[in-house]
PDB file of N, CA, C and O in Angstrom:
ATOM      1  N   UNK A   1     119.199-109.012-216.308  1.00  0.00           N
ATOM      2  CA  UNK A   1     118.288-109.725-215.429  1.00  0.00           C
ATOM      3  C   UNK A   1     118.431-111.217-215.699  1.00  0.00           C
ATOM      4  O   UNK A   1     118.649-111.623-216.841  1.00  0.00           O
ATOM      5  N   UNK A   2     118.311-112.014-214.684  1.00  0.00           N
ATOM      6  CA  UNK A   2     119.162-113.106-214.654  1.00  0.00           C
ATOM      7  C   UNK A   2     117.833-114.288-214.502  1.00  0.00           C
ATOM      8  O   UNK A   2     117.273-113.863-213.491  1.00  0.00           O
ATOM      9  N   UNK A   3     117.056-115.494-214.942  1.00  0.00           N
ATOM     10  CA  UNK A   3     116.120-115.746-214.387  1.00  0.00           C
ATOM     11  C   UNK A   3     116.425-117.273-213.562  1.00  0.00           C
ATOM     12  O   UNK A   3     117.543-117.709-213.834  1.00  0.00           O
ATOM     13  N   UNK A   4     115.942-117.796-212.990  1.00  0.00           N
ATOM     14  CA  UNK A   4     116.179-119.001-212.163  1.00  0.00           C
ATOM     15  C   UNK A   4     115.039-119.978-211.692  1.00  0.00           C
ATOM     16  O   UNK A   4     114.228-119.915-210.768  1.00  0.00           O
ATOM     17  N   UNK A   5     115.290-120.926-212.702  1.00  0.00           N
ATOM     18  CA  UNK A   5     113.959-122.657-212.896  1.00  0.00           C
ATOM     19  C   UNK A   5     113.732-122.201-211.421  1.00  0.00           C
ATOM     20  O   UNK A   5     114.406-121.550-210.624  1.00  0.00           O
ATOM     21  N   UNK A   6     112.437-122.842-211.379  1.00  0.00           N
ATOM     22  CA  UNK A   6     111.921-123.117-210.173  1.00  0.00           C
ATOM     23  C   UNK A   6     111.139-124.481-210.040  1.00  0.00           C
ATOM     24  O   UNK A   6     110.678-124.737-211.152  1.00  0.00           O
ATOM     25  N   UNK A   7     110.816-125.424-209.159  1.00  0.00           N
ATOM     26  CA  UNK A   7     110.785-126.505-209.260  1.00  0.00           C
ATOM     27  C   UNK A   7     108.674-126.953-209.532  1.00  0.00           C
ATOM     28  O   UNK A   7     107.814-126.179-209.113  1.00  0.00           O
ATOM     29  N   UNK A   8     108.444-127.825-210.018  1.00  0.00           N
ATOM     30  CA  UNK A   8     107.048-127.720-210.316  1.00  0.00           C
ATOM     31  C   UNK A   8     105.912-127.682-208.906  1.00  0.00           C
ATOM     32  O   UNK A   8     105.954-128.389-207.900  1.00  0.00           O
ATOM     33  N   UNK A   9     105.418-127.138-209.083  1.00  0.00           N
ATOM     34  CA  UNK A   9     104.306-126.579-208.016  1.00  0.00           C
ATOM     35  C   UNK A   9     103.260-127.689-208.653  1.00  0.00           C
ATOM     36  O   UNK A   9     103.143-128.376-209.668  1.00  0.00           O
ATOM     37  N   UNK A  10     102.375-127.351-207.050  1.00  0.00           N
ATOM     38  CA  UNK A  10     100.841-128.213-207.137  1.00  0.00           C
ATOM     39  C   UNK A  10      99.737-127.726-206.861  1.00  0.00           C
ATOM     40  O   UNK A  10      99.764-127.034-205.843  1.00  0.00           O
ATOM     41  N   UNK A  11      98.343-127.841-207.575  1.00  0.00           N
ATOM     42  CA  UNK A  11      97.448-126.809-207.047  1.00  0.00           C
ATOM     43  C   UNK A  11      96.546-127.680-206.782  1.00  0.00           C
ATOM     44  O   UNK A  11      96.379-128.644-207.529  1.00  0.00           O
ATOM     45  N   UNK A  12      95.696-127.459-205.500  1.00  0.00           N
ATOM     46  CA  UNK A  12      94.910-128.326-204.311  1.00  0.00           C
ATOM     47  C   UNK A  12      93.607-127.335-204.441  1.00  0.00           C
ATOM     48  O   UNK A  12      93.519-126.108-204.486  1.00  0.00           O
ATOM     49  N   UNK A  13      92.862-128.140-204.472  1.00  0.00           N
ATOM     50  CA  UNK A  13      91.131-127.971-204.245  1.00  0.00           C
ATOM     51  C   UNK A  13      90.665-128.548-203.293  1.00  0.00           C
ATOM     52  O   UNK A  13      91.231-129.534-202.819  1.00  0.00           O
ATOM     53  N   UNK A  14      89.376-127.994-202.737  1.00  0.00           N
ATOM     54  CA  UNK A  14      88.376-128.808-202.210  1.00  0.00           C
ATOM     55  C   UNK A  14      87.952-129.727-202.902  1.00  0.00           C
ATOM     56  O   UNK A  14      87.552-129.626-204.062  1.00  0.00           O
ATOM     57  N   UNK A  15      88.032-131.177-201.922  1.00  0.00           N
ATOM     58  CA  UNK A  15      86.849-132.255-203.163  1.00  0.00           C
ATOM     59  C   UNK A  15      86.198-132.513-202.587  1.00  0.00           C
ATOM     60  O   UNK A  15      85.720-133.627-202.805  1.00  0.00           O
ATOM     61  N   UNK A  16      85.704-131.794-201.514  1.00  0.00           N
ATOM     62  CA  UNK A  16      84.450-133.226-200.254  1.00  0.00           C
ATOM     63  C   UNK A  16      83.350-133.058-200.675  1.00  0.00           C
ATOM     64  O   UNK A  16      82.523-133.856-200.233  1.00  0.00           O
ATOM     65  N   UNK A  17      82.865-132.068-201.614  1.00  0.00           N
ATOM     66  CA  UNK A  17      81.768-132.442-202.296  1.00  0.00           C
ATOM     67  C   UNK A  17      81.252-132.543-203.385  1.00  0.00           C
ATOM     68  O   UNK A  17      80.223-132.164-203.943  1.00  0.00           O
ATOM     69  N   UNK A  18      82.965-133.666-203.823  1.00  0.00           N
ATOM     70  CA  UNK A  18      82.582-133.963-205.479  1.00  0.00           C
ATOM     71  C   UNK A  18      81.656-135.009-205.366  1.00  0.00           C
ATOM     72  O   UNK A  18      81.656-135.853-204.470  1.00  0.00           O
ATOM     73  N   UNK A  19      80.438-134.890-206.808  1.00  0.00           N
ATOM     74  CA  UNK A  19      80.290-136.321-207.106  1.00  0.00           C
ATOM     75  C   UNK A  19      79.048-136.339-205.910  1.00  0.00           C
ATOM     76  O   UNK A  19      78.534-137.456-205.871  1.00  0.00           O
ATOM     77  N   UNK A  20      78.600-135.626-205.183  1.00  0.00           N
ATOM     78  CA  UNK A  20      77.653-135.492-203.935  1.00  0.00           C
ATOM     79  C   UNK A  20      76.703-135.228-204.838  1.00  0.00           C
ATOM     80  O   UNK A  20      76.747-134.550-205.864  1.00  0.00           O
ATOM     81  N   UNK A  21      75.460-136.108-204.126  1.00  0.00           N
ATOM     82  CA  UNK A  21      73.903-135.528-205.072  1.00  0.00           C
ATOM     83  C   UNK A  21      73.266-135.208-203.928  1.00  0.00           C
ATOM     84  O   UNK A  21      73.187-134.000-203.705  1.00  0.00           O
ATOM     85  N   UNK A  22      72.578-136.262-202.791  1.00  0.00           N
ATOM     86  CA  UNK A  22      71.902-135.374-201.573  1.00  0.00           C
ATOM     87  C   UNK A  22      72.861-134.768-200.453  1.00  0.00           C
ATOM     88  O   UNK A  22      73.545-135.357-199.616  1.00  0.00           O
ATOM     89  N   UNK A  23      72.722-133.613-200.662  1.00  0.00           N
ATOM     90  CA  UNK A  23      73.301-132.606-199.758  1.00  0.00           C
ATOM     91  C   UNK A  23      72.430-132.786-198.105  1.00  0.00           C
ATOM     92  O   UNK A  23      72.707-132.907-196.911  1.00  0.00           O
ATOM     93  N   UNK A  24      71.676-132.735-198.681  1.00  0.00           N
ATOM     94  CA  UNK A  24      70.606-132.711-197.225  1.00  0.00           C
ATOM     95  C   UNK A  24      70.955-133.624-196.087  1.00  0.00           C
ATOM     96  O   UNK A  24      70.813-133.275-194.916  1.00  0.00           O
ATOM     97  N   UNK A  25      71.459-134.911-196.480  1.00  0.00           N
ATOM     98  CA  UNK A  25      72.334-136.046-195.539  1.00  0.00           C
ATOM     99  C   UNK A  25      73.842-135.464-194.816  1.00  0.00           C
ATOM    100  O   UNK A  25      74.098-135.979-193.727  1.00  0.00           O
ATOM    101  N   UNK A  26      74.527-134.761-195.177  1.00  0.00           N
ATOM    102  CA  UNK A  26      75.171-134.250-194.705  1.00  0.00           C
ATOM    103  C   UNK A  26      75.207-133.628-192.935  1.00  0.00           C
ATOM    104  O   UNK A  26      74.433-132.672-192.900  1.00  0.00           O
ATOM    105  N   UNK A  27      75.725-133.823-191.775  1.00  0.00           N
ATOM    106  CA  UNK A  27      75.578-132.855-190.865  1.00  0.00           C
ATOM    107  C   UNK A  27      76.484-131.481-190.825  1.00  0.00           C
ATOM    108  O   UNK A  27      76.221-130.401-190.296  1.00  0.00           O
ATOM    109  N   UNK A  28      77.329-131.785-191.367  1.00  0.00           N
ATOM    110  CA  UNK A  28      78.222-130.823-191.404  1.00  0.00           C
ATOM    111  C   UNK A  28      78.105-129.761-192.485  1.00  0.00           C
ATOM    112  O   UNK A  28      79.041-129.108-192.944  1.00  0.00           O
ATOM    113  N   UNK A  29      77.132-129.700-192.746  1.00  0.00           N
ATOM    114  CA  UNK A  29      76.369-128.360-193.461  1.00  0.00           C
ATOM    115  C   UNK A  29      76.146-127.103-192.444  1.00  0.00           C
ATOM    116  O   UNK A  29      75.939-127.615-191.344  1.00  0.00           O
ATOM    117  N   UNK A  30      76.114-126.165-192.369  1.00  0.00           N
ATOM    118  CA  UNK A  30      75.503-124.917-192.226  1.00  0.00           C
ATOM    119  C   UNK A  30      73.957-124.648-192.093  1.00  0.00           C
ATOM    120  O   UNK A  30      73.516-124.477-193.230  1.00  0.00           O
ATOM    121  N   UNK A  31      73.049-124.554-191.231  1.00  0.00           N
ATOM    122  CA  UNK A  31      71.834-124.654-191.848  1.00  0.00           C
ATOM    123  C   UNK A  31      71.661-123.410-192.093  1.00  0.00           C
ATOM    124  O   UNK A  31      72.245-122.493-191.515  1.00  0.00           O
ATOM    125  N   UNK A  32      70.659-123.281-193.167  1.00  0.00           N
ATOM    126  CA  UNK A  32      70.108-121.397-193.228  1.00  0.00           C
ATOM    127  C   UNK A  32      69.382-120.957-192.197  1.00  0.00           C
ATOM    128  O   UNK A  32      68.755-121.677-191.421  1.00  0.00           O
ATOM    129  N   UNK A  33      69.461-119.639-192.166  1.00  0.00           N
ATOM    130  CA  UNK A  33      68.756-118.974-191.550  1.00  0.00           C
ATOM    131  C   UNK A  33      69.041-117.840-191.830  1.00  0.00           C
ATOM    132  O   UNK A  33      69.638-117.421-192.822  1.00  0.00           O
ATOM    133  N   UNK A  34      68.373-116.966-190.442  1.00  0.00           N
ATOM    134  CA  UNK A  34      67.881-115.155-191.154  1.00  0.00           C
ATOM    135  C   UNK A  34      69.286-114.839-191.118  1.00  0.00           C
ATOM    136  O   UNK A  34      69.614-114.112-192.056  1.00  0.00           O
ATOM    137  N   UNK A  35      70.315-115.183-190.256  1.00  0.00           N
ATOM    138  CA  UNK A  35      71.631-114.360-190.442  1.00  0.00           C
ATOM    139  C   UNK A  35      72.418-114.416-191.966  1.00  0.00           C
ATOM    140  O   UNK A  35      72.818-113.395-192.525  1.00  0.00           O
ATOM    141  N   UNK A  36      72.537-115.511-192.418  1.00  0.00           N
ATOM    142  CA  UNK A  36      72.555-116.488-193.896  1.00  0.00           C
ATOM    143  C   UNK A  36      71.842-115.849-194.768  1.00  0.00           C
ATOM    144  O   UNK A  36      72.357-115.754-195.882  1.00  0.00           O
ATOM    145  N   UNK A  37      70.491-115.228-194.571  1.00  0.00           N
ATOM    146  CA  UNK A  37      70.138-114.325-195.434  1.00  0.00           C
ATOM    147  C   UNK A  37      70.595-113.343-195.648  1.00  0.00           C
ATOM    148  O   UNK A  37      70.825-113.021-196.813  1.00  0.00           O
ATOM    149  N   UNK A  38      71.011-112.175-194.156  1.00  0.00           N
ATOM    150  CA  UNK A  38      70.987-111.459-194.444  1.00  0.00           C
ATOM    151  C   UNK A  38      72.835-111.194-195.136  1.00  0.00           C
ATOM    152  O   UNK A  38      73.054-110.297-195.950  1.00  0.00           O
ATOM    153  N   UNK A  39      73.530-111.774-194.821  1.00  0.00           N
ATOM    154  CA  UNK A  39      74.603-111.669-195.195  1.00  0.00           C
ATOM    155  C   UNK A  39      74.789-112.406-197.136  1.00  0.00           C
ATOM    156  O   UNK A  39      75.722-111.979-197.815  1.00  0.00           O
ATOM    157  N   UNK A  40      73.970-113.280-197.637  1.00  0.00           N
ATOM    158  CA  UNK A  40      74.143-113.400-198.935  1.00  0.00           C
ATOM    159  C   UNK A  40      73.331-111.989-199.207  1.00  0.00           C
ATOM    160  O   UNK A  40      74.058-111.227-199.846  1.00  0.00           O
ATOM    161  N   UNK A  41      71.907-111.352-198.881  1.00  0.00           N
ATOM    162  CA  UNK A  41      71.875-110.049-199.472  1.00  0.00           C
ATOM    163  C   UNK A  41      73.373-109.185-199.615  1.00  0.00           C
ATOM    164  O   UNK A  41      73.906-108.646-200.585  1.00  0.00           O
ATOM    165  N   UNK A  42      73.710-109.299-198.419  1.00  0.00           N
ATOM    166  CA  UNK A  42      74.635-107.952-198.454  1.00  0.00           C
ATOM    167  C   UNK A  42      75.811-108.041-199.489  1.00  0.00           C
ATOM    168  O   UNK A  42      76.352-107.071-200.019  1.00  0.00           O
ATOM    169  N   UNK A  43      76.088-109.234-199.671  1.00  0.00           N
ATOM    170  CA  UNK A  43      76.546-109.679-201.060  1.00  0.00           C
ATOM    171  C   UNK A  43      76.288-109.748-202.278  1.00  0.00           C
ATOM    172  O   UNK A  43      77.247-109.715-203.049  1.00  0.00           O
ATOM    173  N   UNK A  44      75.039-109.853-202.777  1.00  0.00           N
ATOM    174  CA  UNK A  44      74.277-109.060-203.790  1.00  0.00           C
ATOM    175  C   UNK A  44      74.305-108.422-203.864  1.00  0.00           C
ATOM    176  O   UNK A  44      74.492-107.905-204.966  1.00  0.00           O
ATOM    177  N   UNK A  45      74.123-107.636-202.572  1.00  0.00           N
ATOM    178  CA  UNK A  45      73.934-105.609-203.411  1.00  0.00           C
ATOM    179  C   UNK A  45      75.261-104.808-203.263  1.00  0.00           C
ATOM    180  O   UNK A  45      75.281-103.588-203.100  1.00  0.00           O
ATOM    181  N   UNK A  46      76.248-105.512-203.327  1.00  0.00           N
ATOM    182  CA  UNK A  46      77.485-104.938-203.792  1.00  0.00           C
ATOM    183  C   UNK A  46      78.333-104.501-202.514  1.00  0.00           C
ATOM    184  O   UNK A  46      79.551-104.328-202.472  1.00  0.00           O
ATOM    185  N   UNK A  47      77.283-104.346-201.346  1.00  0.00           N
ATOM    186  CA  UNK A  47      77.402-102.831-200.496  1.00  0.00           C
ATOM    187  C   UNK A  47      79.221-103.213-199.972  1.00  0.00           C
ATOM    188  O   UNK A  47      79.730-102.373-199.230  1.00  0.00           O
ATOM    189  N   UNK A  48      80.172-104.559-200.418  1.00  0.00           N
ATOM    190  CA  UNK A  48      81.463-105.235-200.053  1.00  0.00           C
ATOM    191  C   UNK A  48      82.424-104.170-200.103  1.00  0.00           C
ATOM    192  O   UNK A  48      83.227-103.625-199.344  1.00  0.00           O
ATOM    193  N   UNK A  49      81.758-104.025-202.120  1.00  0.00           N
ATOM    194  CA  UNK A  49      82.889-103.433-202.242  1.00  0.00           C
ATOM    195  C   UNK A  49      82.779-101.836-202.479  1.00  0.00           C
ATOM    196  O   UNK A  49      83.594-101.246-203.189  1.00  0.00           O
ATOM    197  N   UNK A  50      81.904-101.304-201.949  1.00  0.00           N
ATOM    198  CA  UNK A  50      81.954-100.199-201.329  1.00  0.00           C
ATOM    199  C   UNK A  50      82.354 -99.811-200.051  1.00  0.00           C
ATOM    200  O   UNK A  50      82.209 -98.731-199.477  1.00  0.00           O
ATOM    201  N   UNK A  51      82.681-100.461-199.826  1.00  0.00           N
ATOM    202  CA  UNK A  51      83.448-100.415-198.335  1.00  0.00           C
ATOM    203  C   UNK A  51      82.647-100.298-197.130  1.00  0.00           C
ATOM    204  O   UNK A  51      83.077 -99.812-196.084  1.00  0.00           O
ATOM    205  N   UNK A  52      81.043-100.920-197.357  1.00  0.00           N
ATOM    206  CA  UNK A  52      80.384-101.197-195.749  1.00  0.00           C
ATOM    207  C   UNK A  52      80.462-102.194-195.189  1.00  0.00           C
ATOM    208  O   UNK A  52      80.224-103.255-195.766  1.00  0.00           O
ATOM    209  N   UNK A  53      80.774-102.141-194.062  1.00  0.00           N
ATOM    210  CA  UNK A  53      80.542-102.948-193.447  1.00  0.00           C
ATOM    211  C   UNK A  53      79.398-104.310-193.073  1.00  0.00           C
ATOM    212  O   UNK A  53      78.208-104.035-193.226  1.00  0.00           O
ATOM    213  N   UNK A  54      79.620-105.229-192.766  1.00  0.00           N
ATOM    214  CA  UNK A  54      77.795-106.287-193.218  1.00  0.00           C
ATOM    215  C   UNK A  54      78.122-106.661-191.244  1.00  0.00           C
ATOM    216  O   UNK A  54      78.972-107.121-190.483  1.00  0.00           O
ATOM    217  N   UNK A  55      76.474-105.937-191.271  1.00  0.00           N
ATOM    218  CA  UNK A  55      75.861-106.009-189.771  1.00  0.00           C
ATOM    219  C   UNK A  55      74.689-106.214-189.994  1.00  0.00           C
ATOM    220  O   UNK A  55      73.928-105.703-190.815  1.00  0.00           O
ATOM    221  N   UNK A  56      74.512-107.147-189.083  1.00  0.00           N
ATOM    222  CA  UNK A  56      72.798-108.272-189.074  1.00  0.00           C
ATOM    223  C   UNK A  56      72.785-108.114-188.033  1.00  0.00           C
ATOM    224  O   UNK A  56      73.756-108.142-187.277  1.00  0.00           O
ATOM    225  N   UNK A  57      70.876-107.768-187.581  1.00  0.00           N
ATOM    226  CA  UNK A  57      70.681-107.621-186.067  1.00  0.00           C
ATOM    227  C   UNK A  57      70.196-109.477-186.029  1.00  0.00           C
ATOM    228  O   UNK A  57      69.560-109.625-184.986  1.00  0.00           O
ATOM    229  N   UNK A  58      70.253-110.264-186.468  1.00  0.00           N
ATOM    230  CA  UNK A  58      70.445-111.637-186.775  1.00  0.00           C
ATOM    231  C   UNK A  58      71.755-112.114-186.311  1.00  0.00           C
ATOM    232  O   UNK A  58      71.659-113.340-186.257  1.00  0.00           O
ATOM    233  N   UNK A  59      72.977-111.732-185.935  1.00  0.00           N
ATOM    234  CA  UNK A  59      73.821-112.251-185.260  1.00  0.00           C
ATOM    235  C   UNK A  59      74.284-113.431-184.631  1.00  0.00           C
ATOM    236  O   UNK A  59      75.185-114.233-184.878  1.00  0.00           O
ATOM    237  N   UNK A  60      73.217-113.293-183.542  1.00  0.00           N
ATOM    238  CA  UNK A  60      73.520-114.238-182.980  1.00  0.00           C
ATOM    239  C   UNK A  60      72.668-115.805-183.357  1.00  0.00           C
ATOM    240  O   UNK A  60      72.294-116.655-182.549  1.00  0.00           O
ATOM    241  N   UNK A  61      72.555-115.806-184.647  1.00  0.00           N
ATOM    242  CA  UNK A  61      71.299-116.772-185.173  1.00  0.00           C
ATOM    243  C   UNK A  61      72.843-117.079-186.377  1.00  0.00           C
ATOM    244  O   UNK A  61      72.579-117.372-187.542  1.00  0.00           O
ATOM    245  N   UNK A  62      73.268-117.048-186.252  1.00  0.00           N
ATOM    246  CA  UNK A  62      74.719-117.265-187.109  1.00  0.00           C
ATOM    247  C   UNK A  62      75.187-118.849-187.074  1.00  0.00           C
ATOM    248  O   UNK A  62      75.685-119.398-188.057  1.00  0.00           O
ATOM    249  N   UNK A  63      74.968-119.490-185.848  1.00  0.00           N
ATOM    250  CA  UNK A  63      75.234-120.797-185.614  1.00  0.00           C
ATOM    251  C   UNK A  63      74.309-121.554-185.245  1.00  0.00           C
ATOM    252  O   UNK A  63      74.619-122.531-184.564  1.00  0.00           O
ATOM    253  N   UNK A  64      72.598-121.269-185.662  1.00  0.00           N
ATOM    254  CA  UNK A  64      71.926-122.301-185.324  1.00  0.00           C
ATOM    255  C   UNK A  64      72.119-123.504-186.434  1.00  0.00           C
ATOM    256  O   UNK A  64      71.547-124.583-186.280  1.00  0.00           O
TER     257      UNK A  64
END
């Protein structure tokens, strides 16, 4: 088995909200709501990686 250099790589992050203290000034936030709830629950209670599906009768409250 034969191996072959490869040339140096770069690893990229988000920074747009380094170093940020009021968030709240922001528009380009997300605001919460019931859909936002209900989808961080469904992330808490695991139900991901059991393989259900995450359905909110909140839906359409997704982009207020």
């Amino acid at each position: 088995m034969q191996f072959e250099e490869i040339e140096q790589t770069n690893e990229y992050m988000e920074t747009h909200y380094y170093k940020k203290t009021n968030y709240s000034d922001s528009s380009d936030l997300v605001n919460v709501n019931s859909f936002w709830v209900d989808y961080a629950e469904y992330l808490v209670s695991g139900k991901q990686k059991q393989g259900s599906p995450f359905l909110s009768a909140n839906f359409v409250r997704n982009s207020e």
